[in-house]
Residue, then its C-alpha position, 0 to 999 in steps of 0.5 A: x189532152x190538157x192539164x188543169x182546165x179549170x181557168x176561167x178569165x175571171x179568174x187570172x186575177x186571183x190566180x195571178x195576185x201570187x205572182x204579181x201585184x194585179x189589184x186593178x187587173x180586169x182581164x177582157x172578157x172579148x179578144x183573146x189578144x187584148x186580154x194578153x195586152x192588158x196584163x202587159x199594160x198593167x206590168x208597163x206602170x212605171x212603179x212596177x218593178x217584175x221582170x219579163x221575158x221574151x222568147x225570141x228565136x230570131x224569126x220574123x214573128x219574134x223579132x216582131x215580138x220584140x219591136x212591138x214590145x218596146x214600142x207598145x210598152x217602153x218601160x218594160x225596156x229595163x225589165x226586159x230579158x230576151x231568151x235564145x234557146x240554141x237547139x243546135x241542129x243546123x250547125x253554124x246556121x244555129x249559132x248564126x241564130x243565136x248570135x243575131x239575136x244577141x245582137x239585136x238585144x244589144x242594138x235595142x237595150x234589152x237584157x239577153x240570155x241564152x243557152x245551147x244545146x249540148x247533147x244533141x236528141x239522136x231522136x229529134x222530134x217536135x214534142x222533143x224540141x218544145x219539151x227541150x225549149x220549155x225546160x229553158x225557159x223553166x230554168x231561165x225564169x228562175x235565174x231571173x225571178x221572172x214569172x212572165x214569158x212573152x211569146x211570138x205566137x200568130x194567126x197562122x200558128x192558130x191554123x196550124x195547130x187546130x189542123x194538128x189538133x184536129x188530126x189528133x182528136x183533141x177536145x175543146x181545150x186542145x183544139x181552143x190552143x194556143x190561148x192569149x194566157x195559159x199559165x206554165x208550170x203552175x207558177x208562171x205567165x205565158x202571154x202570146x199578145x200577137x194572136x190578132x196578126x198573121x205572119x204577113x202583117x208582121x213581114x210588112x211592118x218589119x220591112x217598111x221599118x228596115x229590120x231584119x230576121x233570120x229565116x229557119x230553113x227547115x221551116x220550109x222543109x216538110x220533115x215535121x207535122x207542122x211543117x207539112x201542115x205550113x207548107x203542103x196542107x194549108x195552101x191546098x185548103x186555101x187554094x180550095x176555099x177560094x175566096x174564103x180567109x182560111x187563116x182568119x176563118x180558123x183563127x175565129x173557129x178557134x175564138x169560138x172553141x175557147x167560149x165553148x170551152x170557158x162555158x163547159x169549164x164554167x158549169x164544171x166548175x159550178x158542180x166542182x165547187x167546195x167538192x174534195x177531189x182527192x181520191x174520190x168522185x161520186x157520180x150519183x148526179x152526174x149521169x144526167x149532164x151533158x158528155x162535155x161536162x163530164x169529160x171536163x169534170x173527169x180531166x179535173x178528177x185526175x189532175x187533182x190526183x196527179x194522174x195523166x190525162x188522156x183522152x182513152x182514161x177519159x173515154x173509159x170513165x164514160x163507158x164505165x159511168x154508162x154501164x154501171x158495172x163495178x170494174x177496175x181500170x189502169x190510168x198508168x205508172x201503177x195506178x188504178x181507178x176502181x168503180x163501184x157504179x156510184x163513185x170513183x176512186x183512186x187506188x194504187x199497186x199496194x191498194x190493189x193486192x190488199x183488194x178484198x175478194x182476191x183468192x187463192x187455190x195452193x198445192x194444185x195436183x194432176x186430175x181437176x181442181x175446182x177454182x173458187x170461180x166455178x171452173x175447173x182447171x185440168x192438169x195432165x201429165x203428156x208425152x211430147x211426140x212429133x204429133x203433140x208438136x203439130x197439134x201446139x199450132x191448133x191449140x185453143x189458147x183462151x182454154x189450153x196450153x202446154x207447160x214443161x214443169x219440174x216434177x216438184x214444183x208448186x202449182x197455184x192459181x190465184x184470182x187475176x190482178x192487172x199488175x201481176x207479172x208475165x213474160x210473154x212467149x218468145x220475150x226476156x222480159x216481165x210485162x204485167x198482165x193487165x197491159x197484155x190483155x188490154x192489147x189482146x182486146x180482152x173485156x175488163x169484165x172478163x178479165x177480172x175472172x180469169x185465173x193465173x196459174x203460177x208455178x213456184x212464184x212465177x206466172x206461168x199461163x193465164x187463159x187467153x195467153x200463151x204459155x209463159x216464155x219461161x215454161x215453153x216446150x223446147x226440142x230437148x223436153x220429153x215431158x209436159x203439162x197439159x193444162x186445160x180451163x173449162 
């Protein structure tokens, strides 16, 4: 899911005001594409004075790039700067790349820079390789005060990545990717002034005027998802649609998902407005809006609170607006969003062990011990024999378990917290609690009842949960803790 969607058309001229001197800028409210040539036509003045950069890999579509650059827009030429990024994966085909890129640069005028890869992933993946190009073109940006990246992207990268995003489960703003303008980092321009050509048109116009490209031969090897999308699954539809354009028929889909998506985020941004977003979201009037509009308004709330955005928090609001039930919920690296049915609000790991309500029972002893949520926990001392060891396979964990214990440690229980700590039976190391019973498919409900039982400091069995690795019964022990929640 994506980052901050609250960006319509109407307002990348503010936005990009900071960037570039953008006062006459009236970006199209029509086609994508020409929204993405206005803004080079405006950096095209020849009083303008910003740098450009292109991101050309050597393939036909950003080879095309380049020539219609320099022939739509000359006086970018001397502003220009072609970037290479060498992923250095194919050895001397890689370097043939980035040399014919080089070259090229040279042939028409432009200003070139690139980088290689040095450390090569030993897990090479697609998120791993754009991860890797994105952060050159971050640091490539900043060596030449540049705030606009151009990139090659066509009609046919729209098919594919609506297929992947599809596959995925993305929402209206994943699935209306990738956009004419998107802005990267929050301080730079990405423009794809090219969404209005298929990679055919640009083969065609490259070899009627006699240029070359370098092919990447893995793009039509099927070791990535979009390289199976390309090659195996876009075919087969096209051949099954028969007559129907699929590339231009999921291209306008996509056209038609970014207007639904511009309008959700157009309503949002109409409730959102003037709203302090910081750690708190009221929902009092919300209940009656559509689902998309609170799923975009919840993107928004965690963006705001520099918190991930995934489509599971974002389901979980929802679930949780629905109910109305007071709960906590983990939205990662130890941060939580608490409801109390009228507003959320965001808390952190020190937040959540000063939360009011908590209790505690210290000094547990042999015989029942009456826990402040009206259950009992029993604790007897046994014998292990040959039938305690044939009877650990039957035991009901959600109300039992068996515990070796030294004689004088200190047993407590205490009201259960998601970020407490146990090491799951047969493991080495700690995992907190909350993210175990999330696997265990525990309701949140039920979890905010149930009791830990710690011995000297240290979790020992919680119900639901086998006995900590740390307690369990080995062949050597002759005494245990039957310990038993009702």
């Amino acid at each position: 899911m994506s980052g901050s969607i609250l960006v319509s058309r109407s307002d990348f001229k503010m936005q990009i005001r900071g960037f570039i001197a953008y006062e006459k800028a009236k970006i199209a409210d029509h086609k994508s594409f020409e929204a993405a040539n206005e803004i080079l036509e405006l950096l095209n003045e020849k009083n303008k004075k910003e740098v450009v950069c292109i991101a050309c890999s050597g393939g036909s579509d950003s080879v095309f790039l380049v020539k219609y650059i320099l022939e739509k827009f000359p006086n970018l030429r001397s502003r220009l700067v072609i970037l290479h990024f060498n992923h250095n994966l194919r050895g001397q085909d890689s370097d043939g790349d980035e040399q014919f890129v080089k070259t090229l640069a040279k042939d028409w005028g432009v200003a070139f820079y690139s980088e290689k890869l040095v450390n090569r992933p030993t897990n090479v993946s697609e998120d791993r390789l754009r991860r890797l190009r994105n952060e050159f073109f971050e640091r490539a940006l900043e060596k030449f005060n540049s705030k606009v990246l151009v990139l090659g992207h066509q009609k046919n990268d729209i098919a594919e990545t609506l297929l992947m995003r599809m596959i995925r489960g993305s929402d209206t703003a994943g699935l209306s990717s990738p956009r004419a303008i998107t802005i990267f980092r929050g301080k730079y321009l990405k423009l794809r002034p090219l969404l209005n050509f298929t990679k055919r048109e640009m083969e065609i116009c490259l070899k009627s005027s006699k240029i070359e490209w370098r092919d990447d031969k893995t793009n039509f090897e099927n070791d990535f998802f979009r390289n199976k999308i390309r090659n195996i699954i876009l075919p087969k539809i096209q051949e099954i649609a028969g007559h129907f354009d699929v590339v231009e028929n999921l291209a306008s889909v996509r056209q038609n998902l970014e207007e639904a998506d511009d309008a959700i985020t157009f309503f949002a941004k109409k409730y959102l407005n003037g709203r302090d977003l910081k750690e708190k979201l009221i929902i009092s009037d919300l209940k009656k809006f559509p689902t998309a509009l609170l799923r975009k308004i919840f993107v928004e709330f965690l963006v705001a609170n520099n918190l991930d955005v995934r489509r599971s928090y974002v389901q979980t609001f929802l679930d949780k607006m629905h109910l109305g039930k007071t709960t906590v919920f983990s939205v990662g690296k130890q941060n939580f969003i608490k409801f109390d049915g009228d507003s959320f609000c965001v808390t952190t790991k020190e937040d959540d062990e000063k939360e009011d309500g908590g209790w505690v029972v210290e000094d547990l002893k042999i015989g029942q011990n009456h826990l402040p949520n009206g259950k009992i926990l029993d604790i007897q001392s046994v014998k292990i024999s040959k039938k305690l060891w044939e009877n650990l396979k039957n035991i009901d964990r959600k109300k039992q378990c068996y515990a070796v214990v030294e004689k004088t440690s200190k047993i407590s229980v205490k009201k259960y917290k998601p970020l407490f700590k146990y090491t799951p039976f047969g493991h080495n190391s700690e995992r907190k609690l909350g993210d175990i019973l999330t696997v265990k498919i525990v309701p949140k409900e039920d979890r905010r009842l149930l009791p830990v039982v710690f011995v000297n400091g240290r979790v020992c069995w919680v119900p639901h949960l086998p006995v900590s690795d740390y307690f369990k019964i080995k062949t050597k022990d002759s005494e245990a803790l039957l310990l038993t929640y009702a």
